[in-house]
C-alpha positions in Angstrom: 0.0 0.0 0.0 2.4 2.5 1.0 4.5 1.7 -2.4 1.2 3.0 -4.5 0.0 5.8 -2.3 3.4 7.5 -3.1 3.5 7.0 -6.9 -0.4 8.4 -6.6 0.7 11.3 -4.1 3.8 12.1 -6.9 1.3 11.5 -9.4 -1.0 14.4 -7.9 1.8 17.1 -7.2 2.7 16.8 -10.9 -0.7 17.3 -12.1 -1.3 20.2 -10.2 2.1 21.9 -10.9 1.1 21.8 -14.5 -2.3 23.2 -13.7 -1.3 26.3 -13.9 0.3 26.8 -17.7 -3.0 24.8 -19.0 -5.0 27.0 -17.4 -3.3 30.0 -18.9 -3.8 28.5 -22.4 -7.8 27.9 -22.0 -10.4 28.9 -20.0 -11.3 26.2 -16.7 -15.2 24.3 -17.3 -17.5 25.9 -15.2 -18.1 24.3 -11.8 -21.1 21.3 -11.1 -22.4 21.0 -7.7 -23.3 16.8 -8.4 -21.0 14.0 -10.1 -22.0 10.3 -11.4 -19.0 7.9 -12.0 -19.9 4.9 -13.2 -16.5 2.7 -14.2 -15.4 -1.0 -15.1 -11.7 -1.9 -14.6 -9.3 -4.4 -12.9 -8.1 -5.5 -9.8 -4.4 -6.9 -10.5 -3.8 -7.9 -7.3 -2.8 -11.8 -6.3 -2.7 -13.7 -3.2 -2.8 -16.7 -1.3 -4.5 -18.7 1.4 -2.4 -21.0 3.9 -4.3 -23.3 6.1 -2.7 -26.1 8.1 -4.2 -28.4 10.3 -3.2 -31.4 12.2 -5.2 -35.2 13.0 -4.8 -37.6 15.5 -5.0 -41.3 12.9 -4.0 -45.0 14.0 -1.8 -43.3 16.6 0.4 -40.9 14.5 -0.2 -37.4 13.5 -1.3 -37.0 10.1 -0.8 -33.2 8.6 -3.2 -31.5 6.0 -2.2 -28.1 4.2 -4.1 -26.2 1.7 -3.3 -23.2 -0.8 -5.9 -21.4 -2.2 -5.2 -18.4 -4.6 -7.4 -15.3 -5.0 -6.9 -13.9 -8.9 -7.0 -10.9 -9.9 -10.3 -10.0 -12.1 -12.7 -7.8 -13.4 -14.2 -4.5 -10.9 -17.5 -2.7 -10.9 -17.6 0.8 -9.4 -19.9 3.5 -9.5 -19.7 6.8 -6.8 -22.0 10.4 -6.8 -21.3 13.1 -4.6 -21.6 16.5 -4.4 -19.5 19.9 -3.9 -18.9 21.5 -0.7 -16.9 24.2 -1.0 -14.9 25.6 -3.9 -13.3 21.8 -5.7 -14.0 20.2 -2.9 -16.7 17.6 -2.5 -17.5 14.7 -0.8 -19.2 11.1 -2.3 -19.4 7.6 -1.6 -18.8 4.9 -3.8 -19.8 1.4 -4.2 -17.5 -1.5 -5.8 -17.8 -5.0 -6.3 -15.3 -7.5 -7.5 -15.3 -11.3 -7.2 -13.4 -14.7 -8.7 -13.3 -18.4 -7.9 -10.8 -20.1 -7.5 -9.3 -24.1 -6.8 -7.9 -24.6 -3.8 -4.7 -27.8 -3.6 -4.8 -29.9 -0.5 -2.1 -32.0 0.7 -2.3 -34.6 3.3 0.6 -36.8 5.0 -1.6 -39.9 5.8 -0.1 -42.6 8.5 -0.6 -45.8 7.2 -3.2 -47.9 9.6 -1.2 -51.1 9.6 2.7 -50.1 9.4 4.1 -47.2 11.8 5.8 -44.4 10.3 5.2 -44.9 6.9 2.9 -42.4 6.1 1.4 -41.7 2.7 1.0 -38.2 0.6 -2.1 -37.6 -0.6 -3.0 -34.3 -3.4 -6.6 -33.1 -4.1 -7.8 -30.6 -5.4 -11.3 -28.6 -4.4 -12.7 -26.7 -7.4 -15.3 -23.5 -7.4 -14.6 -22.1 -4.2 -15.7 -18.1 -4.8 -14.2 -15.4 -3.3 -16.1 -12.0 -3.0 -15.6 -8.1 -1.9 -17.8 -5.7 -1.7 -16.7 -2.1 -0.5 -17.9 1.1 0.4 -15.6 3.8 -0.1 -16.2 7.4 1.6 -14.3 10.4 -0.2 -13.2 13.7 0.5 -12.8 14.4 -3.4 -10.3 17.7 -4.9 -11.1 19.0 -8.3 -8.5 20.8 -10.6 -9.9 22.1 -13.1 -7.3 21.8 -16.6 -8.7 23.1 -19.5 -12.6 24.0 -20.7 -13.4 20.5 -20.8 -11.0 18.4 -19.0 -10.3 18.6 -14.7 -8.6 16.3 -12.2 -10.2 14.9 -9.2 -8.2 13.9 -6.2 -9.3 11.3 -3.7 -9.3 10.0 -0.2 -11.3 8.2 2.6 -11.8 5.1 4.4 -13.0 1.8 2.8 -15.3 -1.0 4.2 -15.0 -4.0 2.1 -17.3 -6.8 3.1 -15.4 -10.0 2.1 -17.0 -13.0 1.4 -14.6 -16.5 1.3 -15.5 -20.1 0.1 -12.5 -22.1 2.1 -11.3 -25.8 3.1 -12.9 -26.2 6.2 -12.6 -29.2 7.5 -10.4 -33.1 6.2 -11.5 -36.1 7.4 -9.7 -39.4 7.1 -12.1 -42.5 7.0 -11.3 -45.2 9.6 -8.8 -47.7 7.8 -7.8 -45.4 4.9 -5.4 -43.2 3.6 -7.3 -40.9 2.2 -9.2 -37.6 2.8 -13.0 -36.1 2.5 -12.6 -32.1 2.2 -15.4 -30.2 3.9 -16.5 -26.9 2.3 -17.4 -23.9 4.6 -18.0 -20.0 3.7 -16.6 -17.0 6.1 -17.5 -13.3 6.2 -16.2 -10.6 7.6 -15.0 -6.7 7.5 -11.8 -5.7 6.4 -11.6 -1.7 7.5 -8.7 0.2 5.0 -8.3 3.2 3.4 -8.3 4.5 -0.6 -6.8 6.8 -2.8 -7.0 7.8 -6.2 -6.8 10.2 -9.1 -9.7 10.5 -11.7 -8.7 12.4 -15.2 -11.8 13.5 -16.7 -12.9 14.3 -20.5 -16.4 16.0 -20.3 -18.1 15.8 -24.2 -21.1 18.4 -23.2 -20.9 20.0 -20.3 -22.6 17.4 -18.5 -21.7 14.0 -19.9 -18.2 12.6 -20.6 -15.8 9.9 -19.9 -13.1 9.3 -17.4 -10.0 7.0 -16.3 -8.9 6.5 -12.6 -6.4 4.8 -10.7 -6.2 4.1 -7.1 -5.6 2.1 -4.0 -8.5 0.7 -2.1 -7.7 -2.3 0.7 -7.4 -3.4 3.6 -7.0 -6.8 5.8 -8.7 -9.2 7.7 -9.1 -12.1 10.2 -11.7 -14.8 9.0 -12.7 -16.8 11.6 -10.4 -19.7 9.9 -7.3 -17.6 8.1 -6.6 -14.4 9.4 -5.1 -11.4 8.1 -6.3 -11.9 4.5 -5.5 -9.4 2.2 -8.7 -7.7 0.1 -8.3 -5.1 -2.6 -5.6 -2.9 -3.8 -4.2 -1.6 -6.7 -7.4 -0.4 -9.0 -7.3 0.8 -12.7 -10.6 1.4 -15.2 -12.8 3.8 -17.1 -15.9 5.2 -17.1 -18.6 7.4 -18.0 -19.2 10.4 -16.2 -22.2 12.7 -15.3 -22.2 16.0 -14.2 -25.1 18.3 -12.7 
């Protein structure tokens, strides 16, 4: 996070030194109390779940680890809010983002009729869905450039509800050397912080399009894996509204 809230912060100094000379070269749009953003983009991120777990089994310990990746994938966003005082405003934004994923379980089985000669056992547990859904408030800076483009500068905190489809339990059947995976789902709130820059093209002087960039994550504990990293790095475009 702290790696991509200084290229954004670098990012925003250098578009507002240059402000100033585009400004001199055309007239600023005039100012909208309300905005719209409604954007599709990407969530690059990639991560991983580690679970481990050990069983008591024909008087040895048997061992059972799983890895489950969460891709990166499509984003929907959309955010209104409304001018306060001179560029600034405040809004709150809604995005969504989800993606399933397989999950590889390995298992170190004892073998029920010889002592230490334990068995490794792979599987793998298909579909399991991963899915966030944030809310993102904003303190929101506008810079205007030229007649119809402006910057808009943002901040906040971010609530992202996250939603995770995870290896819950392994048994091993009495007199075997294998495993049945049990699949459970865990929520919870992972409380972070965004930032981002929006560069705005307006077509009329109340519709036009947009790209941003930004940070928007966190962490959290599930009850099962804790500190699991949600969001992050966000790029897309949009249409925007004005009024």
């Amino acid at each position: 996070m702290t790696k991509t809230c200084k290229i954004l912060v670098v990012l925003a100094v250098a578009l507002a030194v240059g402000r100033s000379e585009a400004q001199a070269q055309s007239p600023a749009a005039p100012p909208s109390l309300g905005f719209v953003n409604i954007n599709v983009g990407a969530q690059p991120s990639r991560r991983n779940i580690e679970k481990s777990q050990t069983l008591s089994v024909f008087g040895e310990t048997a061992t059972v680890s799983s890895s489950q990746p969460i891709r990166n994938g499509a984003i929907f966003d959309v955010s209104g809010g409304y001018r306060v005082w001179h560029g600034l405003a405040v809004a709150i934004g809604f995005s969504s983002f989800s993606k399933a994923s397989d999950a590889a379980v390995v298992a170190s089985i004892p073998n029920p009729l010889v002592f230490d000669q334990p068995l490794t056992v792979t599987s793998t547990q298909a579909g399991l869905a991963h899915s966030e859904k944030g809310v993102h408030l904003q303190a929101v800076w506008f810079i205007p450039a030229t007649e119809k483009t402006d910057i808009a500068l943002s901040i906040g905190p971010s609530f992202i509800r996250v939603r995770q489809d995870l290896v819950s339990a392994v048994t091993i059947p009495s007199g075997t050397q294998t495993v049945n995976i049990a699949v459970g789902s865990e929520e919870a709130t992972a409380k972070g912080v965004n930032v981002g820059i929006d560069g705005n093209y307006l077509f009329t002087p109340r519709i036009g399009a947009g790209v941003f960039i930004r940070y928007a994550g966190g962490s959290v504990d599930l009850p099962s894996a804790p500190d699991v990293k949600v969001g992050g790095f966000q790029i897309g475009v949009g249409a925007r509204v004005r009024f």
